[in-house]
N, C-alpha and C positions, 0 to 999 in steps of 0.2 A: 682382653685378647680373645680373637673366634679362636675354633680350630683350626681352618683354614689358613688363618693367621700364621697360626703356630708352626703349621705342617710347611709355609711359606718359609721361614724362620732356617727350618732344619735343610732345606733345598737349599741354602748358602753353604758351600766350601768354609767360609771363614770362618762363619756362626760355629762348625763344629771343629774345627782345630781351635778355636776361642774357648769354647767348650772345656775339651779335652786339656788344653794346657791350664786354665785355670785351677780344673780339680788336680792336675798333676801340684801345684803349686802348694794348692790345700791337702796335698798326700788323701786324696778320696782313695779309697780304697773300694768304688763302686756298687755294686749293688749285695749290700751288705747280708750274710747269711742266707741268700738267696743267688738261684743261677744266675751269671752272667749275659741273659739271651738279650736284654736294652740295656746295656751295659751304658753306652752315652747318655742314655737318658737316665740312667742312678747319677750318671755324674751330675751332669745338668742340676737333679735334684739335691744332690750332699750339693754342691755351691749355693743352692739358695735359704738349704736348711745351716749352714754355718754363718753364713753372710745376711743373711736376712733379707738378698737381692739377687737377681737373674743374672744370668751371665754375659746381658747387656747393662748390668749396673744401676738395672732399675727395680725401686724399692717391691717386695712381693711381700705376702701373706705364707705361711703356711699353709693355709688350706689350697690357694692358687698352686704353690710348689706341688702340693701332690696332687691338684688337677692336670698340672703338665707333666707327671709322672706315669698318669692314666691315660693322657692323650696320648704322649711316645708311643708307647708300647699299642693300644690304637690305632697311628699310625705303621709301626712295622710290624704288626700281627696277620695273618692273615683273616682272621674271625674279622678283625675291624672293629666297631662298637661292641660287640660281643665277645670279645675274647675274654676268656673267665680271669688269665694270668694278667691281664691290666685291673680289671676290678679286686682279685687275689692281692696283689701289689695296693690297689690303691688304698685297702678295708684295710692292709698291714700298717702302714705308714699312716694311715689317719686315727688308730686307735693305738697304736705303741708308738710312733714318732714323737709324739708329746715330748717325751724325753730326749730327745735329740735335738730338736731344735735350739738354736741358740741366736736367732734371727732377732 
């Protein structure tokens, strides 16, 4: 998946009530120990670090889940690529997620 992809994805109304209901389902409790500013996109990522799949049901990686975790936040940042709290986020979850995943 590009980014563009991605950012395509999140312009769906459904995509993100799909989203959102899902992690309600999984009790996510969102963007863990950290603020709530991409709150949809922590969920996004707790459904694919429990499930081991997107919340189109298609199979992902770990490492992918938190390249979409980077993108989000990417996307609703105003920095854009640069925004330090997507890289902040992504460097968290890619060296202490380990343990969380259950994909």
């Amino acid at each position: 998946m590009t980014f563009d992809e991605y950012c395509e994805m999140w312009s769906e109304p459904e995509y993100v009530i799909h989203v959102r209901t899902f992690a309600q389902k999984l009790k996510s409790d969102g963007c863990t120990g950290v603020p709530e500013f991409y709150r949809d996109g922590c969920l996004e990522h707790d459904v694919s670090y429990r499930t081991g799949r997107d919340p189109k049901d298609k199979k992902i990686t770990r490492r992918e889940a938190d390249k979409r975790l980077r993108w989000y936040v990417r996307m609703n940042s105003p920095f854009g690529a640069y925004s330090p709290l997507g890289w902040w986020r992504w460097a968290g979850v890619r060296i202490a997620g380990f343990w969380s995943w259950q994909g």
